[in-house]
C-alpha positions in Angstrom: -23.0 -42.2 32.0 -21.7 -38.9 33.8 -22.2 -35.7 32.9 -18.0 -35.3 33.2 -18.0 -38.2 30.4 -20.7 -36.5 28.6 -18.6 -33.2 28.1 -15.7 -35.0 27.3 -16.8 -36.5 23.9 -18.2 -33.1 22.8 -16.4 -32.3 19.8 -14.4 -29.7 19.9 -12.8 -26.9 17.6 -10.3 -24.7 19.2 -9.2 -21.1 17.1 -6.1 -19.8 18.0 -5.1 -15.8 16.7 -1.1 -16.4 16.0 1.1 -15.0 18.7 2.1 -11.3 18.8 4.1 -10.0 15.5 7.3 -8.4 16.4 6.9 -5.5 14.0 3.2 -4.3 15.0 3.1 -1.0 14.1 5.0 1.6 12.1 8.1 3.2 13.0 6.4 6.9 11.8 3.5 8.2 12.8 2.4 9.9 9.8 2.5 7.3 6.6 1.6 7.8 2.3 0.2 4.9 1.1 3.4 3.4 -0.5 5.1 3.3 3.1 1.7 1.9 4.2 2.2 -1.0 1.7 5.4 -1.6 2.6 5.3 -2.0 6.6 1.8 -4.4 5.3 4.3 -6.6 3.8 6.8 -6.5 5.9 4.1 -7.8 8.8 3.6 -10.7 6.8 7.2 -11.5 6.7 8.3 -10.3 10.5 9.2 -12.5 13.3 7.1 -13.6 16.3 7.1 -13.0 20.1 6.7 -17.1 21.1 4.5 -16.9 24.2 2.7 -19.4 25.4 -1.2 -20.9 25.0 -3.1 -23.4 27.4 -4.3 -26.0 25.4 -6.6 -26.9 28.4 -5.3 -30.6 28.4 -7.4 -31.9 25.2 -6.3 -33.9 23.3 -6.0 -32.0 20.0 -5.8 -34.9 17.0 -5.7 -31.8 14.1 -3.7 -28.7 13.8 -4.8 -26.8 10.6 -2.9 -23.3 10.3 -2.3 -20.8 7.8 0.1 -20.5 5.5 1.4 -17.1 7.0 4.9 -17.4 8.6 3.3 -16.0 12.0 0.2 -18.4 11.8 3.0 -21.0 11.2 5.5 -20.4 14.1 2.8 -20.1 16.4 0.9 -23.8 15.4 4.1 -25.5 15.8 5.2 -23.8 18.7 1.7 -25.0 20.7 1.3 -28.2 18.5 3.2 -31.0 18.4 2.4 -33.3 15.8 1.8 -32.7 11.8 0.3 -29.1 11.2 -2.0 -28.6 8.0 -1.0 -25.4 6.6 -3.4 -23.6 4.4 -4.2 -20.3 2.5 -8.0 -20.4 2.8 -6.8 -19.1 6.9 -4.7 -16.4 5.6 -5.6 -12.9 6.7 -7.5 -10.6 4.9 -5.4 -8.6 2.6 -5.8 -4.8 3.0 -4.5 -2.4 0.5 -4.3 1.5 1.1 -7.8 2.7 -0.7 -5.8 6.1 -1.7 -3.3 6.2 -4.2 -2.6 9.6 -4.3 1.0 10.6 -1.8 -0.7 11.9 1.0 0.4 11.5 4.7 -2.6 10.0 6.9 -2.0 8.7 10.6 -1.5 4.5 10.5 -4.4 4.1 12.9 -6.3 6.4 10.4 -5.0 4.1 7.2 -6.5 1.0 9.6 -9.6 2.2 10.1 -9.9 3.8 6.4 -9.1 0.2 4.9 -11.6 -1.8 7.4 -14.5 0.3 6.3 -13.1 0.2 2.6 -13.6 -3.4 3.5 -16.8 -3.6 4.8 -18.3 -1.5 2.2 -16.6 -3.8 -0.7 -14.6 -0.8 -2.2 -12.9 -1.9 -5.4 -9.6 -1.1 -3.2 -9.9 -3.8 -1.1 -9.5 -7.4 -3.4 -10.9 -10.0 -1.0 -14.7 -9.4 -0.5 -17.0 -10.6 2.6 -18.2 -12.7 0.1 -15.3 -13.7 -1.0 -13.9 -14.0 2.8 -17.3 -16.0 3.9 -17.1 -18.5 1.2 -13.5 -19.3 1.8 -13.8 -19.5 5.4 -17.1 -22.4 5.0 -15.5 -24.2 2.4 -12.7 -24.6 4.8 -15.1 -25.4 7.6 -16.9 -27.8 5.3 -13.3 -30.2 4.6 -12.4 -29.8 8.5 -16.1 -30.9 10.1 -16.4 -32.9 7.2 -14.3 -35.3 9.6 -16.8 -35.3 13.1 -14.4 -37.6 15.4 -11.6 -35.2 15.3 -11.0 -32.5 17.7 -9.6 -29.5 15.6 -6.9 -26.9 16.6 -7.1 -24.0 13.9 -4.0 -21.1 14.0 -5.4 -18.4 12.3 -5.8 -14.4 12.4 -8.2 -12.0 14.4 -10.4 -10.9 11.5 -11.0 -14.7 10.1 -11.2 -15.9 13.8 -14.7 -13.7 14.0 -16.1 -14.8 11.2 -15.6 -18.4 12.1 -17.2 -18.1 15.5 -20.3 -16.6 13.4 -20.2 -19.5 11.0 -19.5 -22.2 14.1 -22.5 -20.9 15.8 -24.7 -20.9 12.7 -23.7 -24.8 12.4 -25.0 -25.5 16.0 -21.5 -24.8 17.9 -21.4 -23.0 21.2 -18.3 -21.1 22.2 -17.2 -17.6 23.8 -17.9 -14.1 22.2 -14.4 -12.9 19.8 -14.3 -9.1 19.7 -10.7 -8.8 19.5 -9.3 -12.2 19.4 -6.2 -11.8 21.9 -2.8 -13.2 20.6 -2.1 -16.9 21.8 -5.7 -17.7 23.7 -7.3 -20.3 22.9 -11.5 -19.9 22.0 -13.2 -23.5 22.4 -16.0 -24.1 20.5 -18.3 -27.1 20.9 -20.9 -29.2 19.9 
């Protein structure tokens, strides 16, 4: 058997960050934490800028995406076929940590909230723990089935803690710092 032949019955997993959201960033500069809230929700809800993302001619039997109108669009923009949409690949909620109506820069909210995060203030809702057990029961249902290669549309932040939890179960794949919008990462085993 060739080494060509070899490679091509590797199974693969494939994680896809949603395509660029038309309303990135706030209109203002300077935000209080109720404006803060509001442009987080209105992200969820806004519109995408289709682009486009080599699939690197596999043959792609599963498209799992999250539930998030972004994650969504994108999968069936780059999938054809049925697409498994799911909440355990939503994005990690963040919620301003202040209450208090004070003006702060966005990029200062942003990086406020990711170490609120990672230092499990009682601001933020969803945990690491919390984040890491959703993200390996989902891995658990998906590699559950081992003759399928696996598309999965999801977000940056969930994207880097499933290349951590891929490698852990023996999968090989690129480094994710900042997952770019509409690349595809293969993973393999």
């Amino acid at each position: 058997m060739s080494i060509k032949k070899v490679e091509e019955e590797k199974l693969k997993i494939g994680l896809v960050r949603h395509f660029r959201v038309k309303n990135a960033v706030p209109e203002k500069t300077w935000v209080n934490p109720a404006e803060l809230h509001k442009w987080l929700e209105d992200y969820d809800l806004s519109d995408i800028e289709v682009g486009r993302t080599d699939l690197q001619n596999i043959k792609w039997q599963k498209c799992y995406s999250s539930d998030l109108s972004r994650a969504e669009k994108t999968a069936e923009a780059i999938f054809e076929g049925e697409i498994i949409k799911t909440d355990k690949l939503r994005e990690i909620k963040a919620y301003p940590f202040l209450q208090r109506n004070i003006k702060l820069p966005y990029l200062l909210w942003a990086v406020f909230i990711r170490l609120a995060w990672m230092i499990s203030h009682p601001s933020q809702k969803d945990s690491i723990t919390l984040v890491k057990e959703r993200i390996n029961l989902f891995l658990d249902e998906v590699l559950a089935e081992k003759n399928d290669n696996v598309l999965i549309v999801s977000h940056g932040a969930l994207m880097i803690f499933m290349r951590k939890e891929l490698l852990k179960r023996g999968y090989k794949g690129p480094r994710i710092n900042h997952p770019q919008n509409g690349k595809l990462y293969i993973f393999e085993k």
